[in-house]
Every structure is written in structure tokens, then in C-alpha cells.
C-alpha distance (Angstrom), angle and dihedral (degrees) to the residues before:
residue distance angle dihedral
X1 . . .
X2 4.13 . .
X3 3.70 130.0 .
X4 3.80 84.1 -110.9
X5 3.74 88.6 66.6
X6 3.52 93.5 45.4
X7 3.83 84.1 56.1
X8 3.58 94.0 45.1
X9 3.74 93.7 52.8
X10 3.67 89.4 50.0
X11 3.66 92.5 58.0
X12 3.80 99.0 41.0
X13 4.25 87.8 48.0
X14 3.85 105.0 15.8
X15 3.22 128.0 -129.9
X16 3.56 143.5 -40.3
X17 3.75 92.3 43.8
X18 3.59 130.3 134.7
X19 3.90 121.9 -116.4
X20 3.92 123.0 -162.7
X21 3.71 121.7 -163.8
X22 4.21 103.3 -138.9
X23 4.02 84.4 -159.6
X24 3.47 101.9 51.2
X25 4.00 91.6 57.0
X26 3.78 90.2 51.3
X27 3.62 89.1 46.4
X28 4.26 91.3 54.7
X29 3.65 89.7 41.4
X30 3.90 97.4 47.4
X31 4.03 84.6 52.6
X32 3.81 86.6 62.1
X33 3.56 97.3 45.9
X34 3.72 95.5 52.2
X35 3.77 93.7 45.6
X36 3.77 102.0 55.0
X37 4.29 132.6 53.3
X38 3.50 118.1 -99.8
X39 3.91 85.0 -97.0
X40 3.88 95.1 77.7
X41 3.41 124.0 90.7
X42 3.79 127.8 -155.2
X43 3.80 120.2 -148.9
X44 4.40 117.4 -168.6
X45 3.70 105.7 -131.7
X46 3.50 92.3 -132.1
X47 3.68 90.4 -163.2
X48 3.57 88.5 77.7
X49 4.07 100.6 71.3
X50 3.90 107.1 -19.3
X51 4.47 103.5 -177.8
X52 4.06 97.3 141.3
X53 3.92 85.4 -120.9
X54 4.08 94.8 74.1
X55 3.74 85.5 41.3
X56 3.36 99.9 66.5
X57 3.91 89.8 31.2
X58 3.91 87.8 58.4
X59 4.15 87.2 40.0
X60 3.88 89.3 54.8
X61 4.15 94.9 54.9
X62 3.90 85.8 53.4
X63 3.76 99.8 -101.0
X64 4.15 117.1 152.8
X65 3.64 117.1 -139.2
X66 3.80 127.2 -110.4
X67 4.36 106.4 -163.5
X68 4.11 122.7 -170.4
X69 4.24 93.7 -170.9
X70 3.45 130.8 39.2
X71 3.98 94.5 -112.1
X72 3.56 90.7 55.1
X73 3.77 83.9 62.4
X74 3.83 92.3 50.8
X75 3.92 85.0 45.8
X76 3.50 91.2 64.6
X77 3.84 104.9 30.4
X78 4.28 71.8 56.9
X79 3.76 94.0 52.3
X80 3.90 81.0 45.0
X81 3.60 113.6 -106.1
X82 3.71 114.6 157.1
X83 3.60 112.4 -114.2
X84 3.80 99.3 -116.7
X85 4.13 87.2 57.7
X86 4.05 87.1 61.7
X87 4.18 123.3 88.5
X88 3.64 105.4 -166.0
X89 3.52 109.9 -159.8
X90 3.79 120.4 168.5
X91 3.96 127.8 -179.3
X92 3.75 116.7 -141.1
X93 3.94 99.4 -7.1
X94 3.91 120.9 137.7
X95 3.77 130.8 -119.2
X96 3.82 93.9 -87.9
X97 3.67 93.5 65.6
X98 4.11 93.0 47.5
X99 3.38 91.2 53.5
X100 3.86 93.9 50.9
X101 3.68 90.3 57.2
X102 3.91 88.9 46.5
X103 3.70 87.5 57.5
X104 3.96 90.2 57.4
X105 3.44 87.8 49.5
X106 3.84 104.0 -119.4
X107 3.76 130.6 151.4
X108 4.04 102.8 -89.8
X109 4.14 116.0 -147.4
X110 4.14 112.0 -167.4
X111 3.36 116.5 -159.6
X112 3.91 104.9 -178.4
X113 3.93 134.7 60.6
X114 3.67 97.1 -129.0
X115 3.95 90.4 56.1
X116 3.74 94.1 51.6
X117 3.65 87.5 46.7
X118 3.58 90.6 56.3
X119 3.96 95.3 33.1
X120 3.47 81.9 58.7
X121 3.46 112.9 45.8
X122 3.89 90.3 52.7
X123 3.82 102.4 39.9
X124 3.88 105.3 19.0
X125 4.00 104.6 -177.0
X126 3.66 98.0 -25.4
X127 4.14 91.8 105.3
X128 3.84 115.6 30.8
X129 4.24 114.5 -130.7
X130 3.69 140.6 179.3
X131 3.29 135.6 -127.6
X132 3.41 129.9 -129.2
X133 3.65 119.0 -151.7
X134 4.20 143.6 -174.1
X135 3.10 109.6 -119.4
X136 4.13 91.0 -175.6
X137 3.85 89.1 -125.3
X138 3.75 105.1 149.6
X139 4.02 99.8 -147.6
X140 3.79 137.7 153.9
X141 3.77 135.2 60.5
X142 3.99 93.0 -95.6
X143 3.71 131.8 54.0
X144 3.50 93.2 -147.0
X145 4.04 90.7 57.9
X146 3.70 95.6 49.4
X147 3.72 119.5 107.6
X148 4.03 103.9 160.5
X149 3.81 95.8 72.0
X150 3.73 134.5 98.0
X151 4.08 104.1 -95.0
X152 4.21 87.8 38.6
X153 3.81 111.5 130.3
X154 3.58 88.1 -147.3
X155 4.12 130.3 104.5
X156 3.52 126.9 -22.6
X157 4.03 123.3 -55.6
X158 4.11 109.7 -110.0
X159 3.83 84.9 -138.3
X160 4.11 81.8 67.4
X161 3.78 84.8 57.8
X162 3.82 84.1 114.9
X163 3.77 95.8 53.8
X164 3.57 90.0 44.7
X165 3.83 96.7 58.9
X166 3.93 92.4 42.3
X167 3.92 86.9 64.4
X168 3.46 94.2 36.0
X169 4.05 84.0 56.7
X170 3.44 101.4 42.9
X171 3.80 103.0 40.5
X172 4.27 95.1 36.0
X173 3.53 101.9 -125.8
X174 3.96 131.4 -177.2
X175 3.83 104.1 -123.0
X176 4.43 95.5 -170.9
X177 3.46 89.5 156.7
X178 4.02 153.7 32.6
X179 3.62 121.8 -150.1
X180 3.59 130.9 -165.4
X181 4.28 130.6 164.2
X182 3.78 122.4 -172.1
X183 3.90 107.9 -175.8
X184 3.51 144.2 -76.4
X185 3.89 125.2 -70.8
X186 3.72 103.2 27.8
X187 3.76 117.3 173.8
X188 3.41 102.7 170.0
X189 3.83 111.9 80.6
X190 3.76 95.4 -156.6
X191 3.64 94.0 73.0
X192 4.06 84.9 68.5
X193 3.56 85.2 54.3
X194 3.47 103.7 45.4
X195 3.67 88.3 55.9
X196 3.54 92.1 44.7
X197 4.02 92.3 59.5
X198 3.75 81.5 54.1
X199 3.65 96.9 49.4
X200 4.22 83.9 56.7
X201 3.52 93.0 48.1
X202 3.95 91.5 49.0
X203 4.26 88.0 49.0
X204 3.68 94.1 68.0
X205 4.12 85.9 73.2
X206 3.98 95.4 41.5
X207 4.07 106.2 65.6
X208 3.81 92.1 171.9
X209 3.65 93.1 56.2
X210 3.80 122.6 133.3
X211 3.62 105.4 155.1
X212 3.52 138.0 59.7
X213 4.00 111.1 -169.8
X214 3.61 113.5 -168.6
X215 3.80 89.5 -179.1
X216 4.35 108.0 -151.8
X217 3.69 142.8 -107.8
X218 3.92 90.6 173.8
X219 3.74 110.3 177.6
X220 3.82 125.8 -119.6
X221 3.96 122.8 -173.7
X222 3.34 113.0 -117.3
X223 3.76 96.5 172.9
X224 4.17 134.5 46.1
X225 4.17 94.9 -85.2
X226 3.51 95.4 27.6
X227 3.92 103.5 133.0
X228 4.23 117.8 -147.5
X229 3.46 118.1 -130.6
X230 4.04 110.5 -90.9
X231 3.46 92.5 -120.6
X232 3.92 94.4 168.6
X233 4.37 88.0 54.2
X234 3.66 76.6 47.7
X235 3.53 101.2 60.8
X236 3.74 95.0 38.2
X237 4.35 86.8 55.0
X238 4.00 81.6 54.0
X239 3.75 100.6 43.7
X240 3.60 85.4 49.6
X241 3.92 102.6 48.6
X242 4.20 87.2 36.5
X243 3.73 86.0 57.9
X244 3.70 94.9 45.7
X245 3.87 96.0 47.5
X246 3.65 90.5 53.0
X247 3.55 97.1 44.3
X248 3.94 82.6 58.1
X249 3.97 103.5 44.0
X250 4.04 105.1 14.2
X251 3.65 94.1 -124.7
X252 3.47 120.4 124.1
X253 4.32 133.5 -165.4
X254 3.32 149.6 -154.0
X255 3.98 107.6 -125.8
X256 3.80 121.2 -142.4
X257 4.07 133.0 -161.8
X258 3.71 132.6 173.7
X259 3.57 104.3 -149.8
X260 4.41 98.7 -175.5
X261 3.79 110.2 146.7
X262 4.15 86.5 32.1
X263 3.57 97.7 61.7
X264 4.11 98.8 39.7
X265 3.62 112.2 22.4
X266 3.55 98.5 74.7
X267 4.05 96.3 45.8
X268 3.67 89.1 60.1
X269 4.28 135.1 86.1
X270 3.97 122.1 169.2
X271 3.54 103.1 -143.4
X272 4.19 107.3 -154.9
X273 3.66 126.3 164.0
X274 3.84 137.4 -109.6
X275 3.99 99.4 -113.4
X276 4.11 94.5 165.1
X277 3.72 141.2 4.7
X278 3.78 110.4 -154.6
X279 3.44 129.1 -173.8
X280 4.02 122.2 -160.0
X281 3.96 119.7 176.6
X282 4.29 93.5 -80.7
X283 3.67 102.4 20.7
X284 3.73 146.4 45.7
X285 4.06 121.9 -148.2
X286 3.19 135.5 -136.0
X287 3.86 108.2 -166.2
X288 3.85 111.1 -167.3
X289 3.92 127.3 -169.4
X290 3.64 85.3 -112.2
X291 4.23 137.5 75.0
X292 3.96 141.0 166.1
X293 3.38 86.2 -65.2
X294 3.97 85.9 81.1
X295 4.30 100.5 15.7
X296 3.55 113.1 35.8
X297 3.52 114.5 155.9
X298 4.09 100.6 79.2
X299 3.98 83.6 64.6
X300 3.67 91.4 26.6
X301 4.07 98.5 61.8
X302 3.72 103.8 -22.1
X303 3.84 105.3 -91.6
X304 3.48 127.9 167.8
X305 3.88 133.3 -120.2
X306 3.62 129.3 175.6
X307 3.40 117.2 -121.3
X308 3.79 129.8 -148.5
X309 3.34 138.2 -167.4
X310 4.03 94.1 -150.0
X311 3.99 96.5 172.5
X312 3.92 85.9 61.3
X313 3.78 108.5 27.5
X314 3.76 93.8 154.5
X315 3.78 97.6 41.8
X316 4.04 121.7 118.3
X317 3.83 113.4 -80.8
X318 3.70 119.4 -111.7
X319 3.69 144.3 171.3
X320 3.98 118.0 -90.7
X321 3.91 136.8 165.3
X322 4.07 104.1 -148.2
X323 3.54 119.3 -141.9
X324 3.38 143.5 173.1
X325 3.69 142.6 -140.4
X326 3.61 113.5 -97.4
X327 3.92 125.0 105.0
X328 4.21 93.9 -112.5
X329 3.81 119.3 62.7
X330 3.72 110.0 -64.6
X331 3.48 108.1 -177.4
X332 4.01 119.7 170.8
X333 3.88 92.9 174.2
X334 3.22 145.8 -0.7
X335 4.43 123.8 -136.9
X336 3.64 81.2 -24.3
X337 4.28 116.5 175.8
X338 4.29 105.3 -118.0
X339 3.69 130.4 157.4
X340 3.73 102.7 -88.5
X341 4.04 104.4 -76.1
X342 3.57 131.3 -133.3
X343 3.64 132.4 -170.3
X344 3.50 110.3 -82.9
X345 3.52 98.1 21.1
X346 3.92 121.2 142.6
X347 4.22 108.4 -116.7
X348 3.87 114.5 -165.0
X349 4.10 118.2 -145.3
X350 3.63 100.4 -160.8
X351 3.66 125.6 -160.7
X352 3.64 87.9 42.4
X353 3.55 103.2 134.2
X354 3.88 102.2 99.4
X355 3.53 127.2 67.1
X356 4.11 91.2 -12.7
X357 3.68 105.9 120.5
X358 3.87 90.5 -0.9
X359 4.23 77.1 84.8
X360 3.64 96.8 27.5
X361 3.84 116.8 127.9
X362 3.68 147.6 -176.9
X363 4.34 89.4 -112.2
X364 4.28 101.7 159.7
X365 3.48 87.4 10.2
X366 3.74 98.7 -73.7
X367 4.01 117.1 168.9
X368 4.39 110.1 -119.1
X369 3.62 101.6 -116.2
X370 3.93 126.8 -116.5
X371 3.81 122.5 -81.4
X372 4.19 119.9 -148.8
X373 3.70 130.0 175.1
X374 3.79 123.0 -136.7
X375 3.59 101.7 -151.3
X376 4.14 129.5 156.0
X377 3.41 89.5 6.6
X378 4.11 95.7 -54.9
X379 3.85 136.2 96.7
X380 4.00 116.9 -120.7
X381 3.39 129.7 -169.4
X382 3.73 112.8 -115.9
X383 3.48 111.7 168.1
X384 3.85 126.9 18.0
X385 3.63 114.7 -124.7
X386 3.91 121.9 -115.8
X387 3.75 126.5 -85.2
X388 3.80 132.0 -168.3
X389 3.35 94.2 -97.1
X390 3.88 91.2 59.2
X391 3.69 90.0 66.2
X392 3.99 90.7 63.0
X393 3.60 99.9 33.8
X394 3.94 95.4 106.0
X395 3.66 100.0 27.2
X396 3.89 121.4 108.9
X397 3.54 119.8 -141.0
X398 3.83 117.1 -141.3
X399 3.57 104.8 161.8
């Protein structure tokens, strides 16, 4: 997909809208497949951009599906995955919601002691589960996106391990699988392994186990120097220490990862338009059509997105501060290099793919853009953008 088509989809369904490249997700997940044995898995964390047409894209290259809520489940049994390809694992949900996923038939992945308590009590053995533990591995280039390290609120500490066997006696249930999930935007391979060797050491106490899930946190560049996690030196390290483990204890697993943010966020651009430049006494704006109402992560946790002027890709660089819209500070970048801007130009945020509009709202009453995918060499309208009446739709009116 071309900048041309990028412009031509803006024109055709104005901007902001949302543009995913169908090639470039079959490109990240073919890099998996070819990387790893036949005897790893790969689960799309749905959370990550969830519109029913890239879930049954991702379903047709052969990926699995890894869910965090119960309608993500129903969103993919929907886009048709069969139930025993989904990992449901919620954070902080009560029994209620467990057992709805049970009764779809999904794989079920508890990550507290008062849920496997309960889990237990009520079902015993009769519906095999995995656990998800902390394996206090700091990890990821954010502290808000790691979930391995000591104050997380996610899975079960592995200095609990004792707890987690007394309920696992007592109540009789079906450990299949171990779960563990560092953080987001890991580079450095050896974290996999690190948790990996922990994973083994947490097997000798499971004797039912058949999976291993090492969940993800793959990184993507989103800026010139960026490096990608080597996912191919990745899955020799875990051939290698898979091989050795089982040449030591005879046991054997299926190994699990969740790529999310490495299979979308590079396929997808939000394409918003130059509505004002502004100049103060230190600074000139660039005010888009656009705000953290649709992009939220740079004032969410400080990521980075590229950002192109795509209507003027030869013009002379200058300095601009990018903001949006909304009536709070909205700022996409600051004293960022772009192709001199004029009003009404067409900027490009790349690496939008993952959580863009998956955490979009209506904040001040903004509309959620339009989504298209660019697949076989042709845009298609995925998701129609907002209109007024959207904003009322579910509201009551009592007075």
C-alpha cells in the first residue's frame, strides 16, 4: 500500500479514518510462523484492534485467538474461531464471567488466588484451566505496560507457588497450562528465556500440564532506530532450551505467544487533516481534525508515531508541534521534523494499527472516525464512521 492510496482513501472517506494494510499483517505473522517448530502456537491479542474483519483475516492465516473479556470471546467465536483456538484470560473479573466463557467452551486462564479458590470449590477437575503467574520480570519499554514485575496486578506471584498447590490439592483442579506475560515492547530476547527457565521449574508441580504460554510483548519500531524484536534468534534460543529441558525430564509442551501490537500496529496509518497552523512566540501548530479522543497513547504513556505530511512529501522540512482537537492538551508531537504543512494537508500517523481506535472515544463529543481495509490491492470499508445520532443512540431521555 502507497502514500497515494493513503491519499486516495482519504478523499473517497475523509479524514480521520483508519487504514489497515491486509499485507503487512500477513507479512508479521508469516515471520512468526517461519521462526518457530510446528509445536508453537500463536494466539492474536485481540485486545489490540478487535473490528470482526481482521478477525477473520488473522483466523484465515492460521492464527489462534488470545481474548481478555468475555465479548472479545463472542467476537471471535462470531468471526468464527473454534472455541478450542481461543485463551480467555480476564484480569479482575468475578466467577460469573468465567463461567460464561466455560459455557462457550473456551480455554479459561485465572490469574488470581481467590478465583481458583472459587473455580475450584465449585467445579473441581471437571473443566481443565491455566494459571497465570508473575514471574517478577520487570520487561518492556514503559512502566505503565509492564505486567511481570512485583507491584503488577496481573497473575499470580511464583512466591505464592505454595498457596497455589494447596488449592490445587484440596479442590482437584486440572492445571493444562502455565501462563506468564512480561510487558509490552521487549527487545531483549532473554527476557523470554528467563521466564521460560521459570516456566520449567514451575512444571515439576503441574503433572497435567501441556502448555506453556509465554504470552508476548514483541517489539515493533515505531521510530527511525527503533530495532524489532529478533523473533527468528528468538525461536532458535527456545528450540534450543525446549530441547534441552526435555532431554533432562522427558516431558514435552506445547508453547504459546500472543503476538497483538506485532501483528497490527505496523499495517495501520490514521490519516487526519491539517485544519490550522498557528504560530505563538516559541512554537508553531499544527491543528489536525483529529485528538485523543481517536490516538491516545502519545499522551497516554508517551509513545511514538511518525508523522507525515503525505499531501507534500517532497516539501522543505520544518519544525511543528501536532495537536489535536479536543478541549484538554492533545499533543501528537512535540518539535517534530514534517514536510512543510499547509492547511488542509493530509498527515499520516504510522504505526497506528494497535490500540488506535481500539481506545478511541466520543470525549467532547467527537465522532470515532471511519475504518477501511486495503486488501488485494483495493480499499474496503470496514467500519462506518460516527454520526450525530450515534452519540444519542443509548441515552434515555427523562426530561
Amino acid at each position: 500500500m502507497t502514500d497515494q492510496d493513503l491519499l486516495n482513501i482519504a478523499n473517497e472517506y475523509s479524514a480521520p479514518v483508519y487504514v489497515y494494510d491486509a499485507e503487512s499483517i500477513r507479512g508479521q505473522y508469516e515471520k512468526l510462523t517461519v521462526s518457530f517448530s510446528e509445536n508453537t502456537k500463536f494466539f492474536y491479542a485481540a485486545k489490540a484492534l478487535t473490528n470482526i474483519n481482521i478477525l477473520k483475516y488473522v483466523r484465515n492465516l492460521g492464527a489462534n485467538l488470545d481474548c481478555v473479556s468475555i465479548n472479545e470471546v463472542k467476537l471471535g467465536l462470531k468471526a468464527g474461531f473454534d472455541p478450542k483456538s481461543v485463551l480467555f484470560t480476564p484480569n479482575c473479573v468475578d466467577l460469573a464471567e468465567i463461567e460464561e466463557a466455560m459455557a462457550l467452551g473456551v480455554h479459561i486462564n485465572i490469574d488470581n488466588i481467590s478465583i481458583l479458590e472459587q473455580f475450584g470449590n465449585k467445579y473441581s477437575g471437571s473443566y481443565p484451566v491455566f494459571v497465570r503467574i508473575n514471574p517478577h520480570i520487570f520487561a518492556g519499554g514503559n512502566y505503565k505496560i509492564s505486567t511481570g514485575h512485583i507491584d503488577s496486578k496481573f497473575g499470580i506471584s511464583i512466591h505464592q507457588l505454595r498457596h497455589i498447590e494447596r488449592v490445587v490439592k484440596s479442590t482437584g483442579i486440572l492445571v493444562e497450562g502455565l501462563h506468564m506475560h512480561t510487558g509490552s515492547e521487549i527487545k531483549d530476547t532473554d527476557v523470554f528465556i528467563q521466564g521460560l527457565e521459570i516456566m520449567f521449574e514451575l512444571a515439576e508441580h503441574f503433572p497435567d500440564l501441556k502448555y506453556l504460554d509465554m504470552g508476548s510483548g514483541f517489539k515493533v519500531p515505531y521510530q527511525e532506530g527503533d530495532m524489532e524484536t529478533d523473533v527468528k534468534a528468538l525461536g532458535e534460543k527456545v528450540e534450543q532450551a525446549l530441547a534441552l529441558y526435555k532431554k533432562e525430564s522427558g516431558r514435552e509442551f506445547e508453547l504459546w505467544f500472543e503476538p497483538g501490537k506485532f501483528l497490527v500496529s505496523k499495517s495501520g496509518h490514521l490519516l487526519v487533516k491539517a485544519n490550522v497552523i498557528k504560530q505563538t512566540t516559541a512554537t508553531v501548530f499544527v491543528g489536525v481534525n483529529s485528538g485523543f479522543n481517536h490516538l491516545i497513547r502519545p499522551m497516554f504513556y508517551d509513545s511514538y508515531h511518525i508523522i507525515e505530511n503525505i499531501s507534500n512529501p517532497t516539501g522543505s522540512e520544518r519544525i511543528y508541534t501536532v495537536v489535536g482537537n479536543i478541549c484538554e492538551t492533545d499533543t501528537f508531537a512535540w518539535d517534530r521534523k514534517i514536510n512543510e504543512v499547509h492547511e488542509g494537508d493530509i498527515l499520516a500517523f504510522r504505526n497506528a494499527g494497535a490500540y488506535g481506535f481500539e481506545m478511541s472515544s466520543n470525549f467532547n463529543s467527537r465522532l470515532k472516525p471511519a475504518e477501511v481495509l486495503f486488501l488485494n490491492g483495493k480499499a474496503h470499508l470496514i467500519r462506518q464512521r460516527d454520526e450525530f445520532e450515534d452519540l444519542l443512540r443509548k441515552q434515555v431521555e427523562v426530561i
